[in-house]
C-alpha positions as CSV (number, residue, x, y, z in Angstrom):
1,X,-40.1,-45.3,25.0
2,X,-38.3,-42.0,24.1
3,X,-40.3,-39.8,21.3
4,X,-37.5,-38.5,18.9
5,X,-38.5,-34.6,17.2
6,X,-36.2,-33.5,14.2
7,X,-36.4,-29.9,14.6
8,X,-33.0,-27.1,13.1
9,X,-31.3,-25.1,15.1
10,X,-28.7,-22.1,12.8
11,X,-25.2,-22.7,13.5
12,X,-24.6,-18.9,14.0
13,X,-26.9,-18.0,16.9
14,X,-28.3,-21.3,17.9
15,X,-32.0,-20.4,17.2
16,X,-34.7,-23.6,16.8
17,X,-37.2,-23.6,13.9
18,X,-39.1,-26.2,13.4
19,X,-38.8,-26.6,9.9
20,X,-36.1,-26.1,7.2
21,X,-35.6,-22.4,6.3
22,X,-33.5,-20.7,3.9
23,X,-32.9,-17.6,6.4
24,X,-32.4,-17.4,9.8
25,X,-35.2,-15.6,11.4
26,X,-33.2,-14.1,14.3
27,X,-30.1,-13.3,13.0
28,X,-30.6,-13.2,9.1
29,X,-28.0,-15.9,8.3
30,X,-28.2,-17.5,4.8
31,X,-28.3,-21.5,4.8
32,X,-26.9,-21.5,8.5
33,X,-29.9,-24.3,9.8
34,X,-28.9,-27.8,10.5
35,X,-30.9,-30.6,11.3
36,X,-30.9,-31.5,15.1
37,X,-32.5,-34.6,17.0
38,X,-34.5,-34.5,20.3
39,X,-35.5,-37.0,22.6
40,X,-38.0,-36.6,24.6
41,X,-38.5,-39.4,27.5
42,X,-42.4,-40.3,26.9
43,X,-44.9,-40.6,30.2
44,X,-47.1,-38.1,31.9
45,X,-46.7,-36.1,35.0
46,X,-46.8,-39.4,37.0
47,X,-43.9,-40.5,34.7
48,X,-41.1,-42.1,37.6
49,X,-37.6,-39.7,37.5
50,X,-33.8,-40.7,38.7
51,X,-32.6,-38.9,41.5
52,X,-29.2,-38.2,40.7
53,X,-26.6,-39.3,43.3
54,X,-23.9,-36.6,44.5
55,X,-20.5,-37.5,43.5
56,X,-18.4,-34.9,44.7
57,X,-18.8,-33.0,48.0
58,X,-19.0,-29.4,47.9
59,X,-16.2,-27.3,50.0
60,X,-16.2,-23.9,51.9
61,X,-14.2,-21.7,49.6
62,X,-12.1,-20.3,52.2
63,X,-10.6,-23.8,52.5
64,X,-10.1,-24.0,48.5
65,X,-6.3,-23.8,47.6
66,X,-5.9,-21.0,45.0
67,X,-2.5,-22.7,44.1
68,X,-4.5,-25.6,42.8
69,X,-4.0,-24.5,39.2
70,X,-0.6,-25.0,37.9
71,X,1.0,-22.8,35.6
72,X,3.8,-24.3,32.7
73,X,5.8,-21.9,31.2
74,X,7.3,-22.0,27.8
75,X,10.2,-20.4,25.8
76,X,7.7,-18.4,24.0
77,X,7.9,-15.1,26.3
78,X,4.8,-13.8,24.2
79,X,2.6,-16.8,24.2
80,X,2.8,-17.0,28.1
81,X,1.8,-13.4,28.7
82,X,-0.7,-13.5,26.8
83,X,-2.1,-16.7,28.6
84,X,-1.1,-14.6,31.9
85,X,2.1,-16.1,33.0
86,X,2.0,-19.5,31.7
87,X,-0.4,-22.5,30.5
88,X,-2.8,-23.3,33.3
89,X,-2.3,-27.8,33.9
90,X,-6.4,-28.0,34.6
91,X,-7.4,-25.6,31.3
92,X,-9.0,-25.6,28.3
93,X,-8.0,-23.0,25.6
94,X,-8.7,-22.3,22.1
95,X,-7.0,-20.8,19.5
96,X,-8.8,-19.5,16.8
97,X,-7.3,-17.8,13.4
98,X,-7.8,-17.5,9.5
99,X,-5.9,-20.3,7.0
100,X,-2.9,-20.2,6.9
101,X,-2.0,-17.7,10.1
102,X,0.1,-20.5,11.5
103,X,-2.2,-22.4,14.1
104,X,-0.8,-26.0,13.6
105,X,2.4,-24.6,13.5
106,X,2.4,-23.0,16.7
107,X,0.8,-26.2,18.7
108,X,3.2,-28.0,17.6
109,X,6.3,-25.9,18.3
110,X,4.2,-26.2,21.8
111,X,4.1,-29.8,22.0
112,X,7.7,-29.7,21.7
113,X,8.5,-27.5,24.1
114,X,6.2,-28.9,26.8
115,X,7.7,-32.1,26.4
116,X,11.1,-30.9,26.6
117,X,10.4,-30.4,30.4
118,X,8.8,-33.9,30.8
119,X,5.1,-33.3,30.1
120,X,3.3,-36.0,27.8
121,X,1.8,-34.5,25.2
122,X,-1.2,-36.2,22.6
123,X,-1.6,-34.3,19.6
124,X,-4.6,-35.5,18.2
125,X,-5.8,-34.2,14.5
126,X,-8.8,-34.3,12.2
127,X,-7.9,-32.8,9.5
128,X,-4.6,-34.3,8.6
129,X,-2.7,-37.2,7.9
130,X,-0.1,-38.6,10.5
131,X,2.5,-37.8,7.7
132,X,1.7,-34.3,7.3
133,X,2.1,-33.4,10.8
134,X,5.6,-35.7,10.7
135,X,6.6,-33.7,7.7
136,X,6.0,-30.4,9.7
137,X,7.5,-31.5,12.5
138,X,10.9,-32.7,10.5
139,X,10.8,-29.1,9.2
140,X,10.2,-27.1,12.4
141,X,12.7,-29.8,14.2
142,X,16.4,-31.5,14.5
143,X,14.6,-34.3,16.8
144,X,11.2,-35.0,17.6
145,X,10.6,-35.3,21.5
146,X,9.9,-38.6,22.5
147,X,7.1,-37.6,24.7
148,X,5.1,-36.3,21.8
149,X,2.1,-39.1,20.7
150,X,0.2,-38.4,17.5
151,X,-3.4,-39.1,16.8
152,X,-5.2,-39.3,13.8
153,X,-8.6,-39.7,14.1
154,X,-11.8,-38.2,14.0
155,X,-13.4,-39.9,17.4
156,X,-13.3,-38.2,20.4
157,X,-14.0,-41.4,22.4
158,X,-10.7,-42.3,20.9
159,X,-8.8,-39.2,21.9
160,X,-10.3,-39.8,25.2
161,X,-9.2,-43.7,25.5
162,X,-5.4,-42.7,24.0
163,X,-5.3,-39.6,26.8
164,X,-5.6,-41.9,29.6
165,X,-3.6,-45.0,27.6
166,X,-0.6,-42.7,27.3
167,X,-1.5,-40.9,30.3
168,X,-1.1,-37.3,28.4
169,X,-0.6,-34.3,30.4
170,X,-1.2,-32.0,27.6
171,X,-3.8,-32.4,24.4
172,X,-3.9,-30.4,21.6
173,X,-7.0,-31.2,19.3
174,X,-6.6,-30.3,15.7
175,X,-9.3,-28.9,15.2
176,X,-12.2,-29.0,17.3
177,X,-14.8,-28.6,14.5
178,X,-13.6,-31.9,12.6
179,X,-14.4,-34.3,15.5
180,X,-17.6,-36.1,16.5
181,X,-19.0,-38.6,19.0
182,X,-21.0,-41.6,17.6
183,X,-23.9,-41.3,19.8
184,X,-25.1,-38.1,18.5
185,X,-26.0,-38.7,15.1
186,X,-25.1,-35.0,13.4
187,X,-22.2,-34.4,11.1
188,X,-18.9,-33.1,13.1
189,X,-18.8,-29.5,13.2
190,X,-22.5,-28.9,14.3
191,X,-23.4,-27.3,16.9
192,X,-24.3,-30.3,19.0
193,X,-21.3,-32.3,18.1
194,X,-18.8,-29.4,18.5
195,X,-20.4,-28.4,22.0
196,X,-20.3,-32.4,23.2
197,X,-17.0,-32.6,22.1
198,X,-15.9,-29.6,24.1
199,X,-17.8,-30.7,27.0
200,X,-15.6,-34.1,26.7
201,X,-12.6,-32.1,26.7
202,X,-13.5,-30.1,29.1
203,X,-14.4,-33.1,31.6
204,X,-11.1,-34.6,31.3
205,X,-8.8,-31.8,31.5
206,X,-10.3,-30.8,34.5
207,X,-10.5,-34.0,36.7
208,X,-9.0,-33.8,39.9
209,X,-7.2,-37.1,39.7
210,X,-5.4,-36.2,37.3
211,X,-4.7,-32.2,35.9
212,X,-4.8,-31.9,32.3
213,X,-4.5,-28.7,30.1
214,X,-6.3,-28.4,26.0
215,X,-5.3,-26.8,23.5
216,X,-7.6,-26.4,20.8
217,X,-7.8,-25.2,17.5
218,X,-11.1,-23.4,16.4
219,X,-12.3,-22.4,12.4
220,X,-12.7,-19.1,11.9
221,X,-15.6,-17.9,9.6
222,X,-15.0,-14.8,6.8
223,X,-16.7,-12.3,9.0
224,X,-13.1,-13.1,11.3
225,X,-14.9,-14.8,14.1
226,X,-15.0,-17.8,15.6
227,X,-17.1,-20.5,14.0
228,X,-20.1,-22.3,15.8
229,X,-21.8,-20.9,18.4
230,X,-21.3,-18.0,21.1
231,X,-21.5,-21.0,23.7
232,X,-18.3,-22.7,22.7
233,X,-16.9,-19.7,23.9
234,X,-18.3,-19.5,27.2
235,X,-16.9,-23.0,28.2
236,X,-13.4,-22.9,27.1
237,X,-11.2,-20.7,29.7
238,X,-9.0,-18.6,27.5
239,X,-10.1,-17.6,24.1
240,X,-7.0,-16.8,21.6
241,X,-7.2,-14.8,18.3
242,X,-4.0,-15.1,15.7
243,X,-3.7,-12.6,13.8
244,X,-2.2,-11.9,10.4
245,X,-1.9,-12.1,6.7
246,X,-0.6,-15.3,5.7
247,X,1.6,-13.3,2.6
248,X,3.5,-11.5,5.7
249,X,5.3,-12.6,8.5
250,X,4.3,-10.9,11.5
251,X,1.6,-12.6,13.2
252,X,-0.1,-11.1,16.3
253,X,-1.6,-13.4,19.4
254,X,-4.1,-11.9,21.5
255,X,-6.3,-12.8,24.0
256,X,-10.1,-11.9,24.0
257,X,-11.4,-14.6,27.3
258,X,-8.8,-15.4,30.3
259,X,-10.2,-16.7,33.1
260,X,-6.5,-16.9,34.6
261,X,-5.1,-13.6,33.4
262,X,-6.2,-10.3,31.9
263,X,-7.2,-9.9,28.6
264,X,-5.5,-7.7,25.6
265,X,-2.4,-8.7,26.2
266,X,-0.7,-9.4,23.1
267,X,2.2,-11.6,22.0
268,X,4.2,-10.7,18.9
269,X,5.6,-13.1,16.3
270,X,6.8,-14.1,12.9
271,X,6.9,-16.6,10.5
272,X,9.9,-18.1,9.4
273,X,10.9,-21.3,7.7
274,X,11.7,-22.8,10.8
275,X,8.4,-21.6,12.5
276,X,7.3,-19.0,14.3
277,X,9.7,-16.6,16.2
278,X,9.2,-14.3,18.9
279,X,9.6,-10.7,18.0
280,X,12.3,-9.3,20.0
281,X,12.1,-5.4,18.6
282,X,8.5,-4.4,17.8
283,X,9.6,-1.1,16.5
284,X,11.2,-2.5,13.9
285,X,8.0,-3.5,12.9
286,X,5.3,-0.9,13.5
287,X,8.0,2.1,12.7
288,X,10.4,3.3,9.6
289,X,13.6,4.1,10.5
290,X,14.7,7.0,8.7
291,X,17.2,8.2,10.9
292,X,17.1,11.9,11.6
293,X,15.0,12.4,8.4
294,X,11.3,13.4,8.8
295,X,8.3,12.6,5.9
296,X,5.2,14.2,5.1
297,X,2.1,12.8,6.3
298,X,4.0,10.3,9.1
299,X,3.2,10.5,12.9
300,X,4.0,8.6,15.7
301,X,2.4,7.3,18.7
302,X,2.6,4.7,21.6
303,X,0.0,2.4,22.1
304,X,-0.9,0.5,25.3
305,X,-1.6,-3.3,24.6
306,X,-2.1,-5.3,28.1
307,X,1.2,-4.3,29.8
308,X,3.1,-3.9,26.9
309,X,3.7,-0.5,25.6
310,X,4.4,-0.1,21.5
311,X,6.0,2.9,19.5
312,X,3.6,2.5,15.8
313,X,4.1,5.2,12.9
314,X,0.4,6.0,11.3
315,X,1.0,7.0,7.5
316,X,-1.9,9.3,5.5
317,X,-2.2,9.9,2.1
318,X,-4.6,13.0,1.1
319,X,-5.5,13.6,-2.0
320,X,-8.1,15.1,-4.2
321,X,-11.3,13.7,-5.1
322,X,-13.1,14.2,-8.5
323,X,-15.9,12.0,-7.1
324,X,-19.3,13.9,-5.3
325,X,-18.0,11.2,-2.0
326,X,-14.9,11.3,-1.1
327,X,-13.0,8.2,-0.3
328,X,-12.5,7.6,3.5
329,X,-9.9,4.0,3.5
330,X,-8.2,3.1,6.5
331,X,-8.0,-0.7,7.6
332,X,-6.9,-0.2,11.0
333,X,-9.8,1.7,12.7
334,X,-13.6,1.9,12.0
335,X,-14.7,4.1,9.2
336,X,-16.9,6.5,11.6
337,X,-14.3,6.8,13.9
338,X,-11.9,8.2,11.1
339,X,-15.0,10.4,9.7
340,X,-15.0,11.6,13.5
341,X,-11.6,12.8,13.7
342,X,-11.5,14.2,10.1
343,X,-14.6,16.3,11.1
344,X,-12.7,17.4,13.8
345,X,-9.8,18.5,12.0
346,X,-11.6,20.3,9.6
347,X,-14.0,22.4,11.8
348,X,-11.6,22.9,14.5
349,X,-8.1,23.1,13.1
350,X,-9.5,24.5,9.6
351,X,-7.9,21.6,7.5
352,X,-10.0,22.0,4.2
353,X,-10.7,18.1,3.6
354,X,-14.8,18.4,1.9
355,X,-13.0,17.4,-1.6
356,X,-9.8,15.5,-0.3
357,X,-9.3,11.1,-0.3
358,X,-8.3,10.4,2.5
359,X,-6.3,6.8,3.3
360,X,-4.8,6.0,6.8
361,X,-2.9,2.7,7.6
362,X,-0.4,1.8,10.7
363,X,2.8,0.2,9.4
364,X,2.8,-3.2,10.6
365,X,-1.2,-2.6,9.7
366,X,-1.8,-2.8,13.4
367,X,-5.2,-2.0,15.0
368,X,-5.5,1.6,16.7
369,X,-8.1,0.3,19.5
370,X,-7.1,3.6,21.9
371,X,-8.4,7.1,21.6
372,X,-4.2,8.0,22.8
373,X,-3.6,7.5,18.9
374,X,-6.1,10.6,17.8
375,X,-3.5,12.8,17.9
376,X,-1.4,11.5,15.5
377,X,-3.7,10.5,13.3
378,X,-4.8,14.0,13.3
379,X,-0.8,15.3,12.7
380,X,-0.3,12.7,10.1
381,X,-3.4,13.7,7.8
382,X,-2.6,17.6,8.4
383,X,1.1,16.6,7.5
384,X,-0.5,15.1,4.2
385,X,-2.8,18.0,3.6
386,X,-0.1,20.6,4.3
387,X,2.8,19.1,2.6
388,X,5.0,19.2,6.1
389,X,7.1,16.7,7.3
390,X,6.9,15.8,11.2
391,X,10.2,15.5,13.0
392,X,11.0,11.4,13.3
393,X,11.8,12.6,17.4
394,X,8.3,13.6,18.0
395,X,5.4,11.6,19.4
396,X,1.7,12.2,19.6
397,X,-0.8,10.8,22.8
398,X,-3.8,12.5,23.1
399,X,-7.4,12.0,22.9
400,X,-9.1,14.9,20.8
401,X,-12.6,15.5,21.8
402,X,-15.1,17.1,19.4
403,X,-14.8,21.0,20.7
404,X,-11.1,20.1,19.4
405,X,-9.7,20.4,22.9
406,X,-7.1,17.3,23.6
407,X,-7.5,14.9,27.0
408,X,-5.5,12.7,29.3
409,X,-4.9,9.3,28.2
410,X,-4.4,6.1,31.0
411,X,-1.2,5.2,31.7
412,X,0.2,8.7,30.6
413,X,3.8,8.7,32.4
414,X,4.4,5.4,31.6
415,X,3.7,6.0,27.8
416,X,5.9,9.7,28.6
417,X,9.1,7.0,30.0
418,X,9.1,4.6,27.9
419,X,9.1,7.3,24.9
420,X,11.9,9.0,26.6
421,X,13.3,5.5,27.2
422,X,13.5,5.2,23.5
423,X,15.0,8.5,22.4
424,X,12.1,10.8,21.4
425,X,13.1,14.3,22.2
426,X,9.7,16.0,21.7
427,X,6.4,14.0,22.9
428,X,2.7,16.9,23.3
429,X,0.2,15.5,24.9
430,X,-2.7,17.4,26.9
431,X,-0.2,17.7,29.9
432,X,2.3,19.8,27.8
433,X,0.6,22.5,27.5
434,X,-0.9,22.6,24.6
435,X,-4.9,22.4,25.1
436,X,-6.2,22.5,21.7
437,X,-5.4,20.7,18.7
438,X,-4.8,24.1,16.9
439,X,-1.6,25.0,19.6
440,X,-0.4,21.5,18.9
441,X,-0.3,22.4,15.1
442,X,1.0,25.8,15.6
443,X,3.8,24.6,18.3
444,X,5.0,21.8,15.4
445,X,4.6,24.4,12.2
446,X,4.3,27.8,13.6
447,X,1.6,30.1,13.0
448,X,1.6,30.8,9.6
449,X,1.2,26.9,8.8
C-alpha cells in the first residue's frame, strides 16, 4: 500500500520544506509554499519493481531526417522571425507577457491565419467564457474560419480527448496556469499541476503519428517574469516575451529560448482596434522626425536586435540637483550601467555632472541591451549639459571603455550601410578616427565647446 507525505514545495524556486513557512528559505520569497502530495510505494529492499518495456527503438542519428520538423508560416513577417522562419508542426511554445499586452489577441489572430491555409486549430481556454473569445473574434474578424474549434474548459484530459476528436493540428491553451488534471489533487497553477499539464502537452504535440504544434499562454509575475517554476521553461521549445504598456500601442515580441532558431530576434507590432499590426517603419517609432532641425540633448544610434538593425533616438534631460544624491532615472538600461558611463563623461570628457539630475529614456522606451549605444548616450547627456543641439544626420556606435577611449562594435559595416542606407550624412564611430570620447566632442562642437 502506497505511504502518502504532505510536504510544500515554493512556487518560485521549487524548494521542499517539510512544513508550512511564511518565507522561503532559499530564495526569500514571501507566502510562495504550496502544499504538495507524495507517494511513496511501501516495501523494503526486497520490495518486487516493473521493468519497463521499450516502446520505441532508438535510431543512429546519421539516419535521422533533419527535415522532420515542419515549419508554417504566417502573414505576420515579425512573429515568424522571431520563431526562426516559421512555427515548427511538432513544437511547443509559450508566450508569456503582462495584462493586457495583447496575448489572447495575438493567438487568436494566429488561429485564423493557420486555418486559412487548412490547419485545424483548438483553441482551448481557462480563463474565459466561449462568448468572450466569440466577441473578440467578431471584433478582430469579417468571418470566423471554419477550421477554428473552441474549448472551454479547465481539464486537460478534455483538451486532450477534443485534440484527437477534431483531429487539431494546432492548440493554443489559454492559459497554461488555469488548467489541472484530476489525478493530482493541487489547485491548477501549482507547480505540480502546471508542469503535468505541460508534460501532457508536450506528449501530444510531439507524437510521431501525428505532428502537432502548442501555443501556450504563460502568467507573468510583477518582477516581469514568467510565473511557476524555472522548469516550465526548460520543457517548452521556444520561450516568447511581449512586451509593452497596455496604454501604448507598440508592443515588442521577442524571443528569450529557441530550440529552432536563434534568440533575440525581435518582432515589432501595434495595437489597433482591429488587432495587432505589423510595424512596417520602426523609425517612425524609436525616432522624431524633425526634418533638418537638430535638439539639445538628442542623439542617435543603431541597434542590432537578432538580424534586424534599428535607428533609436536616446533623449537626456540634465538638470540641477538641490538634493546631497543626485537623481540617476533612466528606464531603458540598468542604473549602474548609466552611473558607469556618466563617470566616464565626467572624468574623461570633463562634463561637470557631481550636482546635475540626470534622466535618460529611448523614444519608443526601447531597451539599450548593446554597449554600440554608449556613445550616444554619452553625446545626448553632454548635449543636455552643454546646451548644443546634435545635427538630426549624425549617428553615434561606439563602445566607451573607462580610460574614455571608444571600441569596435559587432556588426560594424552593416550598422555603417544601413545608416548610409537611411540618409545619415555623418556616422563617428572608433573606425573614423576619432579614438577618444573627447575628439568625438571636439569633432561635433569644436574645441572651445
Amino acid at each position: 500500500m502506497a505511504k502518502i507525505k504532505t510536504t510544500y514545495t515554493c512556487k518560485e524556486c521549487g524548494a521542499p520544506h517539510p512544513t508550512w513557512e511564511g518565507r522561503c528559505s532559499r530564495c526569500g520569497a514571501w507566502d510562495s509554499l504550496e502544499e504538495t502530495v507524495v507517494r511513496k510505494a511501501a516495501g523494503g529492499l526486497g520490495a518486487a519493481r516493473a521493468v519497463p518495456v521499450a516502446t520505441k527503438t532508438p535510431r543512429q542519428l546519421k539516419n535521422v531526417s533533419a527535415q522532420d520538423s515542419e515549419r508554417v508560416r504566417s502573414s505576420f513577417p515579425g512573429w515568424d522571425t522571431v520563431l526562426g522562419e516559421g512555427l515548427v508542426k511538432d513544437s511547443v511554445t509559450i508566450l508569456t507577457a503582462r495584462p493586457g499586452a495583447g496575448k489572447s489577441t495575438l493567438l487568436l489572430q494566429l488561429a485564423q491565419e493557420y486555418a486559412q491555409k487548412g490547419l485545424k486549430v483548438l483553441y482551448a481556454t481557462g480563463e474565459e467564457s466561449g462568448s468572450q473569445i466569440r466577441a473578440r473574434a467578431d471584433r478582430l474578424f469579417t468571418a470566423i474560419h471554419d477550421h477554428i474549434w473552441l474549448l472551454a474548459s479547465q481539464d486537460m484530459d478534455e483538451v486532450e480527448a477534443q485534440a484527437h476528436a477534431v483531429d487539431a493540428d494546432i492548440i493554443v491553451i489559454d492559459s497554461i496556469q488555469t488548467f489541472r488534471l484530476p489525478e493530482h489533487p493541487q489547485r491548477a497553477g501549482s507547480p505540480v499541476q502546471t508542469v503535468a499539464c505541460t508534460e501532457k502537452i508536450m506528449d501530444l504535440c510531439k507524437n510521431p503519428v501525428k505532428k502537432r504544434a502548442a501555443l501556450l499562454v504563460g502568467h507573468m509575475t510583477k518582477a516581469d517574469e514568467m510565473a511557476g517554476l524555472r522548469t516550465l521553461e526548460h520543457m517548452v521549445d521556444t520561450v516568447l516575451l511581449l512586451e509593452g504598456d497596455p496604454s501604448e500601442e507598440l508592443r515588442i515580441l521577442r524571443s528569450t529560448k529557441n530550440r529552432f532558431g536563434a534568440t533575440g530576434e525581435i518582432g515589432l507590432f501595434e495595437m489597433k482596434q482591429n488587432g495587432l499590426m505589423e510595424v512596417k517603419d520602426p523609425s517612425s517609432y524609436f525616432t522624431t522626425d524633425r526634418k533638418d532641425k537638430g535638439i539639445i540633448g538628442s542623439a542617435k544610434c543603431i541597434l542590432r536586435e537578432g538580424t534586424r538593425m534599428l535607428v533609436i533616438e536616446i533623449e537626456s534631460l540634465v538638470s540641477k540637483s538641490f538634493t546631497p544624491y543626485p537623481m540617476r532615472i533612466s528606464e531603458n538600461m540598468p542604473r549602474d550601467r548609466l552611473n558607469t558611463l556618466l563617470s566616464v563623461l565626467e572624468e574623461r570628457a570633463g562634463i561637470p555632472l557631481g550636482d546635475k539630475n540626470v534622466i535618460v529614456r529611448t523614444t519608443g522606451n526601447i531597451r539599450l541591451t548593446e554597449s554600440a549605444s554608449d556613445l550616444a548616450v554619452m553625446m545626448s547627456v553632454a548635449s543636455s549639459v552643454q546646451k548644443k543641439p546634435l545635427a538630426t544626420d549624425t549617428a553615434f556606435v561606439a563602445e566607451v571603455g573607462l580610460t574614455g577611449e571608444l571600441k569596435r562594435v559587432s556588426h560594424a559595416k552593416q550598422r555603417v550601410n544601413e545608416l548610409h542606407r537611411l540618409g545619415y550624412k555623418t556616422i563617428l564611430t572608433a573606425d573614423t578616427g576619432h579614438a577618444t570620447l573627447k575628439q568625438v566632442m571636439q569633432s561635433v562642437w569644436g574645441r572651445n565647446r
